[in-house]
N, C-alpha and C positions, 0 to 999 in steps of 0.2 A: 257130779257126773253131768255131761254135756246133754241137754236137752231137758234134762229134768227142774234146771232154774226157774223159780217162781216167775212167771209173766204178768199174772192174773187172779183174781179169785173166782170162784163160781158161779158168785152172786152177783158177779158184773158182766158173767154170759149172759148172752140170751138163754130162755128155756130150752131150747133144739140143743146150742151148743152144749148145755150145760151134762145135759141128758146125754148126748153123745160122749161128754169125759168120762160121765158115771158110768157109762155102760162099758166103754173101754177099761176100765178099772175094775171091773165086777168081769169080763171077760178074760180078762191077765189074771184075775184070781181063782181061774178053774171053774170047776163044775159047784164048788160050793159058793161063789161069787155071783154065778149064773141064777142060783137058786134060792139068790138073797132077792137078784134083777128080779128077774122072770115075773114071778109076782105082783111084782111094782106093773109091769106091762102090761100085765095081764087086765089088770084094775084100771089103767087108762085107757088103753085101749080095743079092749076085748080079745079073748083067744086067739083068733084068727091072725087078726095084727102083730098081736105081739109075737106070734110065731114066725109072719113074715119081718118082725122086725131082728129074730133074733138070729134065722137062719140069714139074714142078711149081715148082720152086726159080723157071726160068725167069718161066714169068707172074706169080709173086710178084712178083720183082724188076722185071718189066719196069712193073708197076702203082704199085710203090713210089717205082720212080725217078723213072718219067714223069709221074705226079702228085702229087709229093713238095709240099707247102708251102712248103719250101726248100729247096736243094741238101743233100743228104744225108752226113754226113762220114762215112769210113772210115779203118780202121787200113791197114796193108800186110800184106799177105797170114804175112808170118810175125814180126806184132808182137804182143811177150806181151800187151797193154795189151786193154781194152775202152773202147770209146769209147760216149757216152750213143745215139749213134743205132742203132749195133751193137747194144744192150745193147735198146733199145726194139723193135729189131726181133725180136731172138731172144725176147724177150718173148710178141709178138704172136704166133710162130708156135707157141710152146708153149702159149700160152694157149689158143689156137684149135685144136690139135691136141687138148689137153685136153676139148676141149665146153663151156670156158669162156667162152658168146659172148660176153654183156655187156662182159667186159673185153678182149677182142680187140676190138671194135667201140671201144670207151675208145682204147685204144692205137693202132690205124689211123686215127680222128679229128685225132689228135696229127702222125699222119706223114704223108697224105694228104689232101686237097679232102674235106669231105663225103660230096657226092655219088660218090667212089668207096673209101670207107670200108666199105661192105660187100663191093666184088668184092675189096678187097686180104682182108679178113676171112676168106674164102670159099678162096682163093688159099693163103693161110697155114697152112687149118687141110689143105691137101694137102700144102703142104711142108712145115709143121710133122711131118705124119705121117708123111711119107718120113723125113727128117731127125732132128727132135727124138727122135720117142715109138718108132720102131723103135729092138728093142733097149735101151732101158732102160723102168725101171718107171717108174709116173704120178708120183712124187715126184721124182724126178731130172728129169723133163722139167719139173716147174713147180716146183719147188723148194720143195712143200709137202706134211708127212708125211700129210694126210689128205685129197689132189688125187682125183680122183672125176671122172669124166665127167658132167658134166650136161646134155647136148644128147641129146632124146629120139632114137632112132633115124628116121631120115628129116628131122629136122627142117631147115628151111632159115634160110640169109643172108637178111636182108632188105635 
């Protein structure tokens, strides 16, 4: 299936991205998937977080799925493998996590309609920031030694 080709393994994400494929995978698995995660979040980064990481996780994926371009491939929740859609996704939310709009908008073009290429953008850079950027530095979430937030404070999705 298209998007689903191994790109990557896990273990050559960063932690941010990594955690991002996991959680997208424990998302696609429902409420019992959720209830594998949650826990895991819970335990790093206390209740609070974890809920704003999940209620963000949520509307990501719910934007991603439902207005995906095409059905979306996934690994199973404990495959070493990354697949190209996983890999573009965990992309998106570190980039957008980073304050890297322009290429978050690039990237959500690619996985969603157009017209809702900025809410998934918008979407990503809260779950990237739950996910991805808590607890590690700005190079481990985007896998670049001289990553830098460039989205002025306040600035908005368009």
């Amino acid at each position: 299936m298209r998007g689903g080709a191994p790109v990557a393994r896990l273990d050559e994400l960063g932690a941010g991205e990594a955690r991002v494929v996991q959680a997208f995978r424990h998302w696609c698995d429902g409420p019992q998937g959720l209830a594998t995660f949650g826990p895991a979040l819970k335990a790093r980064f206390g209740p609070r977080r974890a809920a704003a990481a999940l209620s963000g996780l949520d509307t990501c994926c719910r934007i991603v799925t439902g207005h995906a371009r095409r059905p979306l491939a996934r690994h199973s929740a404990n495959c070493p493998c990354v697949g190209g859609d996983e890999a573009a996704f965990a992309r998106l939310c570190a980039s957008a996590a980073a304050g890297e709009r322009e290429d978050a908008m690039l990237i959500a073009c690619l996985l969603v309609r157009a017209d809702m290429a900025g809410a998934l953008a918008a979407a990503a850079e809260v779950a990237g920031l739950a996910l991805a950027v808590c607890n590690t530095t700005p190079e481990e979430a985007t896998g670049r030694p001289d990553a830098r937030p460039r989205r002025a404070a306040g600035a908005r999705w368009h």
